[in-house]
C-alpha positions as CSV (number, residue, x, y, z in Angstrom):
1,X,0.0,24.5,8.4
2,X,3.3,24.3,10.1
3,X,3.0,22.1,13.2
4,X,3.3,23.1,17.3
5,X,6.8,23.5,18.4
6,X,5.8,20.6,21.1
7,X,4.9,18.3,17.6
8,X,7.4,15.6,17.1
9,X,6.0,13.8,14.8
10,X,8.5,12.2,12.1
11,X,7.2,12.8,8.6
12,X,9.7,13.8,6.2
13,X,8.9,12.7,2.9
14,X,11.5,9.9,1.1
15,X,12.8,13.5,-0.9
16,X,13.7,14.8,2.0
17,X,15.2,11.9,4.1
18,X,17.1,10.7,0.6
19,X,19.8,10.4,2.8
20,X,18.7,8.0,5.4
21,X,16.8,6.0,2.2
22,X,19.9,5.7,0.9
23,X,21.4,3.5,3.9
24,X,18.7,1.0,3.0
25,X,19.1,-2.5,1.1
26,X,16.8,-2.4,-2.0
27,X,16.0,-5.3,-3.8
28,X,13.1,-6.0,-6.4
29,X,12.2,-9.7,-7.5
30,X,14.3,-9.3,-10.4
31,X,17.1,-8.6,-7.9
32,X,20.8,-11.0,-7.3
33,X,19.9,-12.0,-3.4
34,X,23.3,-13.6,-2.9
35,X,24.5,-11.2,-0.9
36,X,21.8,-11.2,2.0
37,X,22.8,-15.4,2.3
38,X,25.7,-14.2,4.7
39,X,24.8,-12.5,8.2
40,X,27.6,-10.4,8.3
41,X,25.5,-8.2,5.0
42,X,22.4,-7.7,6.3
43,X,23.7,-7.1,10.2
44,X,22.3,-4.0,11.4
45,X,20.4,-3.0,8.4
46,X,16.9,-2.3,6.8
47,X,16.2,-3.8,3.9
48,X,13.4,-2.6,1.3
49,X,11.8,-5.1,-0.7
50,X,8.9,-7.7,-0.6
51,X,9.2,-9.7,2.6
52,X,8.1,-13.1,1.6
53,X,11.0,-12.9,-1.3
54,X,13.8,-11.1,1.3
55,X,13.0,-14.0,4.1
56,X,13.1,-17.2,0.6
57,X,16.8,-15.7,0.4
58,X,18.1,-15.1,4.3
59,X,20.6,-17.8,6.0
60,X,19.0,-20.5,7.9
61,X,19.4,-20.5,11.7
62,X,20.7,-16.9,12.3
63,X,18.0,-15.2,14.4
64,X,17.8,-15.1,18.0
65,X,14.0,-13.8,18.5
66,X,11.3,-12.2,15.8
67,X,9.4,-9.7,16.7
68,X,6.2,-9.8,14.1
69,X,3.5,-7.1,13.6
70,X,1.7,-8.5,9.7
71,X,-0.6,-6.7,8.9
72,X,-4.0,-7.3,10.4
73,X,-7.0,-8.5,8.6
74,X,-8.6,-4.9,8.2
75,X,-8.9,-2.7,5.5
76,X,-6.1,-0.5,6.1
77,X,-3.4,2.3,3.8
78,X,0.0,1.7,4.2
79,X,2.1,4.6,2.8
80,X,2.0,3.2,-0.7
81,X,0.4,0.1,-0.2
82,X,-3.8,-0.6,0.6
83,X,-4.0,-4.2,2.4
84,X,-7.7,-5.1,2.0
85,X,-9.5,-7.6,4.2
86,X,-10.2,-11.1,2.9
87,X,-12.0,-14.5,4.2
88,X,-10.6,-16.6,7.2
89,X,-9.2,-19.3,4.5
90,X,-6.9,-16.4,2.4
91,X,-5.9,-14.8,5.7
92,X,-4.5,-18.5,7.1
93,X,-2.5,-19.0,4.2
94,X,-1.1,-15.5,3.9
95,X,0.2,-16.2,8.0
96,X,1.4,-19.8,6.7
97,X,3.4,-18.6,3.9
98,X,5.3,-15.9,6.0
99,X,5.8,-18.3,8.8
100,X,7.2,-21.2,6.8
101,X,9.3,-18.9,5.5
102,X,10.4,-17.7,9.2
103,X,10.5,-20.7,11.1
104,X,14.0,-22.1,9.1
105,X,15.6,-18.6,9.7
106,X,15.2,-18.9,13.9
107,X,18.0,-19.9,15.9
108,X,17.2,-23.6,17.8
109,X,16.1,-22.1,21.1
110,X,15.0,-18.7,19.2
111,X,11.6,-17.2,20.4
112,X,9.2,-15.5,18.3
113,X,6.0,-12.7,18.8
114,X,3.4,-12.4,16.8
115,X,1.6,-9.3,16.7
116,X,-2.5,-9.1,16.3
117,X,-5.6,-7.4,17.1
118,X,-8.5,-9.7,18.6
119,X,-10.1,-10.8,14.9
120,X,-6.8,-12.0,13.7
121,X,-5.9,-13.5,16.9
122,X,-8.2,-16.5,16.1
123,X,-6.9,-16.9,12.8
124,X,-3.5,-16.7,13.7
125,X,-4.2,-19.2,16.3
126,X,-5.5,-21.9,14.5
127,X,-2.3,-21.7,12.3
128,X,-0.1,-21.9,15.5
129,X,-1.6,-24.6,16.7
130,X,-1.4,-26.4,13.1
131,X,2.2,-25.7,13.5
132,X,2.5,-27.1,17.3
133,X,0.9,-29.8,16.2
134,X,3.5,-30.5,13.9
135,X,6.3,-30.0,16.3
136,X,7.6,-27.3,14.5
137,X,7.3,-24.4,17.2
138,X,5.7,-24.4,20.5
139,X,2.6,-22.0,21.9
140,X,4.2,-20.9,25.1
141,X,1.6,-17.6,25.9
142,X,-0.8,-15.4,24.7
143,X,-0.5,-11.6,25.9
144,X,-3.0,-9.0,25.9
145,X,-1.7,-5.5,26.0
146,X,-4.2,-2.4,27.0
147,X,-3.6,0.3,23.9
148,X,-5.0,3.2,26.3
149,X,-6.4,4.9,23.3
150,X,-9.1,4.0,20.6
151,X,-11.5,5.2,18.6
152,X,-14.7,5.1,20.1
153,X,-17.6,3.1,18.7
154,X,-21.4,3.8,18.6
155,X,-22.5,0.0,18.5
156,X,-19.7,-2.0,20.0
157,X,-17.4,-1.7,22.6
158,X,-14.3,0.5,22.0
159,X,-11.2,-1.8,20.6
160,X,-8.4,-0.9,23.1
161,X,-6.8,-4.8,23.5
162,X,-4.5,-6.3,21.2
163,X,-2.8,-10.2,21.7
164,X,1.0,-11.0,21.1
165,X,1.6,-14.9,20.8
166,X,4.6,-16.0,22.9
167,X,6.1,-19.0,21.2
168,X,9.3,-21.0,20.6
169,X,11.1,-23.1,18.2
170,X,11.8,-25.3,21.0
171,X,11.6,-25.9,25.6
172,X,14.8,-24.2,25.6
173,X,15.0,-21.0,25.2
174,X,15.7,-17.6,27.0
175,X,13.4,-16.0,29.1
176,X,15.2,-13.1,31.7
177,X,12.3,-12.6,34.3
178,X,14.4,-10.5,36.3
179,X,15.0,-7.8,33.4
180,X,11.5,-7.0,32.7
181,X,10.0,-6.6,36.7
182,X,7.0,-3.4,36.6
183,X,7.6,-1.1,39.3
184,X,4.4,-0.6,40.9
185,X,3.5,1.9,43.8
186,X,2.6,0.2,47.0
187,X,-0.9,1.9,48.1
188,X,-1.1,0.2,51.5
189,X,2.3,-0.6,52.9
190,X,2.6,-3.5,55.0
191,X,5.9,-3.6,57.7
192,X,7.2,-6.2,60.0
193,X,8.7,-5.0,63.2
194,X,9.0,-1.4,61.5
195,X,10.5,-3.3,58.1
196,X,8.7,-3.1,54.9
197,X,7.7,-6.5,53.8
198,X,8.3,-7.3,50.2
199,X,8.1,-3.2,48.9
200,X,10.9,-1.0,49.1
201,X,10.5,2.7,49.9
202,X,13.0,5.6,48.6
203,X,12.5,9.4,47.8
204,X,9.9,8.6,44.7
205,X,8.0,7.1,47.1
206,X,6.7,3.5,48.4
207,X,7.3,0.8,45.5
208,X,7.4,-2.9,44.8
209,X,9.4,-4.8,41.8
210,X,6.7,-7.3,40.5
211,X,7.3,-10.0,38.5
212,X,5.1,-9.4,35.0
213,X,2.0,-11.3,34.1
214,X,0.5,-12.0,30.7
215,X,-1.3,-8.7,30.7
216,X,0.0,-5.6,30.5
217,X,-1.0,-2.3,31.4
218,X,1.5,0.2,31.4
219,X,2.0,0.7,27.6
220,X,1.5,3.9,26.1
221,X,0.6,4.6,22.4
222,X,2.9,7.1,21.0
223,X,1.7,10.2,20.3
224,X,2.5,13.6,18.8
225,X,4.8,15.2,21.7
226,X,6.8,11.9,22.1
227,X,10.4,11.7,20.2
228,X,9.4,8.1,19.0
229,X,6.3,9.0,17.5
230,X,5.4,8.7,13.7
231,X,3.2,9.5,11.3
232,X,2.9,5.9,10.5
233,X,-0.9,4.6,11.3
234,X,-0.2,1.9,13.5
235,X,2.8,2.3,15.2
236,X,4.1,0.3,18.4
237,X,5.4,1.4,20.9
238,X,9.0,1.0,21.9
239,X,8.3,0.1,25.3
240,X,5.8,-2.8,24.2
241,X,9.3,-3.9,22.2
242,X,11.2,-3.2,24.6
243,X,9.6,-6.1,27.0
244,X,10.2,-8.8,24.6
245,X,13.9,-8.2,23.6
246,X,15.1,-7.9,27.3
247,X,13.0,-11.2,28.0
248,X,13.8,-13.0,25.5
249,X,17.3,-12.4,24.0
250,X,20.8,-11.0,25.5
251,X,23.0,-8.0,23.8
252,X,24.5,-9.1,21.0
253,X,21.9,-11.3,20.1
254,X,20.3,-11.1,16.2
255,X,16.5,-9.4,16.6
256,X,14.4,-9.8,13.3
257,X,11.4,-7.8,12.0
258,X,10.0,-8.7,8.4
259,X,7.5,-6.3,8.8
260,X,9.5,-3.3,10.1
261,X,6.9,-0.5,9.5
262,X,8.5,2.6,11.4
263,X,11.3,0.8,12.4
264,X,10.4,0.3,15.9
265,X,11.9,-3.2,16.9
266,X,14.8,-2.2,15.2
267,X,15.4,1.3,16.6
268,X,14.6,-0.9,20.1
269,X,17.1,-3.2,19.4
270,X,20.0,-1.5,18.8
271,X,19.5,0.9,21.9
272,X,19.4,-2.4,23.7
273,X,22.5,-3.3,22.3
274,X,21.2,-6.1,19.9
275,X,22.2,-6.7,16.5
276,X,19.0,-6.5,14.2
277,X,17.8,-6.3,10.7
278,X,14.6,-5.1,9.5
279,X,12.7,-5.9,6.4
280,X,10.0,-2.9,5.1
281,X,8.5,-2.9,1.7
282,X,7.3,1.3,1.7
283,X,10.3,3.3,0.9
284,X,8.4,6.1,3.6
285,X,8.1,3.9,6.4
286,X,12.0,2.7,5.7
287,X,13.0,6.5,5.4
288,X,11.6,6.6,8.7
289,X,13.4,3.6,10.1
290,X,16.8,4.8,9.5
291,X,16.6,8.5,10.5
292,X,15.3,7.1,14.2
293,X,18.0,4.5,14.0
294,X,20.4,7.7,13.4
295,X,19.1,9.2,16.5
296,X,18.8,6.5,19.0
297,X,22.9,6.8,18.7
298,X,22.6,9.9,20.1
299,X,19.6,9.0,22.6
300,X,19.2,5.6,24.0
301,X,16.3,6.5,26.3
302,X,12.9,4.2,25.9
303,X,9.9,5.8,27.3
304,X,8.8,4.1,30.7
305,X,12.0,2.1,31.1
306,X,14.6,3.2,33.3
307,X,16.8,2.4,35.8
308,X,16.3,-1.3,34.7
309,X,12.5,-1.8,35.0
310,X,9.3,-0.8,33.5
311,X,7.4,2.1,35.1
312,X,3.6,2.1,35.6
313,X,1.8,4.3,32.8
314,X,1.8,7.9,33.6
315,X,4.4,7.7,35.8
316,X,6.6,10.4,34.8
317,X,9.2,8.2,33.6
């Protein structure tokens, strides 16, 4: 069935995107990894290859901020791959083995994200706080961002949070406040002698610049009539992305994804003016990385940002 003009879904099969494949790195475990020991090869690529193996073989010290999104502990189909729930245990060592392999590749006053849903959360928590313990990073937040959309359920409560761990490798580190501000309306204006007081009114209406919290809001899932959306089954948004490169790193800075999925950090990234690299084991979802990364040269817009702040949700913008 062909799909709704309005549809703009990206699905194209590897076959018929062999020519954005083709950009990629590919590597197998048999592979020579010298070449990805020098920044200046894998700048602004996607690589295609077994995570835990690409990040043993990366240069130490080269990466400004990570943006992480493992795979949660659910059962869940990946393109090619099936990741299967396990125990607690097996899911704490899986997040310690691609963390240690992580931590030596982040800059000295790098920052890192770490993606999760509320059941990994606590398991991915407890490893953090091994970690800090250790001194080797430091737990600076935890965010909960509001998905919008869920599946409902007959005998629990609809799942429609999700946590992203703030931490650092270090206290110094960047963190621009002023480039990620969420433009609310102001319902009840206040005014001094005829002023307004801390809001700001133009021809869109009455409005206020507020400094963001630790919850957010705004986001909205991608879905079928949006240019970023995919087919892939748990995509993120670029505007979720797009809140933690502009807080946390400065153009020209090196962004890294080890699990790149749809290519969304990276895709973010570079229309941010950030250098990145991306590492994706399914030959789809990498297919799917590089023809958005093709077209954010032509289109540089991100979905509720503009003008140099975050819109509410269903704004317009």
């Amino acid at each position: 069935m062909a799909k709704s003009q309005r549809n703009k879904t990206l699905d194209i099969s590897v076959e018929e995107g062999k020519d954005f494949f083709d950009r990629c790195l590919t590597f197998s475990d048999q592979s020579d990894f010298s070449s990805i020991k020098e920044v200046k090869n894998i700048t602004d690529r996607t690589i295609c290859a077994d995570t835990l193996k690409i990040m043993e073989n990366l240069p130490e010290n080269f990466v400004s901020l990570a943006i992480i999104d493992p795979p949660y502990n659910l059962n869940k189909t990946y393109a090619e791959k099936k990741f299967s729930a396990t125990d607690r245990k097996s899911y704490y060592q899986y997040t310690l083995n691609w963390l240690n392999r992580l931590l030596p590749l982040l800059k000295k006053d790098a920052s890192f994200y770490i993606c999760c849903d509320w059941k990994s959360s606590m398991v991915i928590a407890d490893v953090l706080c091994a970690l800090e313990d250790e001194k080797r990073l430091i737990i600076q937040n935890r965010i909960t961002w509001q998905r919008e959309k869920g599946r409902g359920a007959k005998a629990n409560w609809k799942n429609s949070m999700e946590d992203i761990w703030f931490c650092t490798v270090s206290d110094s580190f960047t963190f621009n406040i002023d480039r990620v501000k969420l433009r609310r309306k102001v319902i009840a204006p206040y005014k001094v002698n005829g002023i307004p007081k801390d809001w700001n009114e133009n021809e869109d209406g009455n409005f206020r610049d507020t400094c963001p919290g630790n919850f957010w809001d705004d986001i909205s899932i991608p879905f079928w009539s949006m240019a970023e959306n995919t087919a892939h089954p748990t995509q993120k948004p670029e505007k979720l992305i797009a809140k933690m490169i502009l807080a946390s790193s400065n153009e020209g800075d090196f962004i890294f994804d080890p699990f790149l999925g749809s290519g969304t950090t990276s895709v973010t990234a570079k229309k941010l003016n950030r250098h990145y690299l991306g590492v994706e084991q399914s030959p789809q979802f990498c297919t799917w990385a590089e023809k958005r990364l093709a077209d954010a040269e032509r289109d540089k817009s991100i979905q509720g940002y503009s003008d140099g702040v975050f819109w509410e949700r269903n704004s317009g913008k």
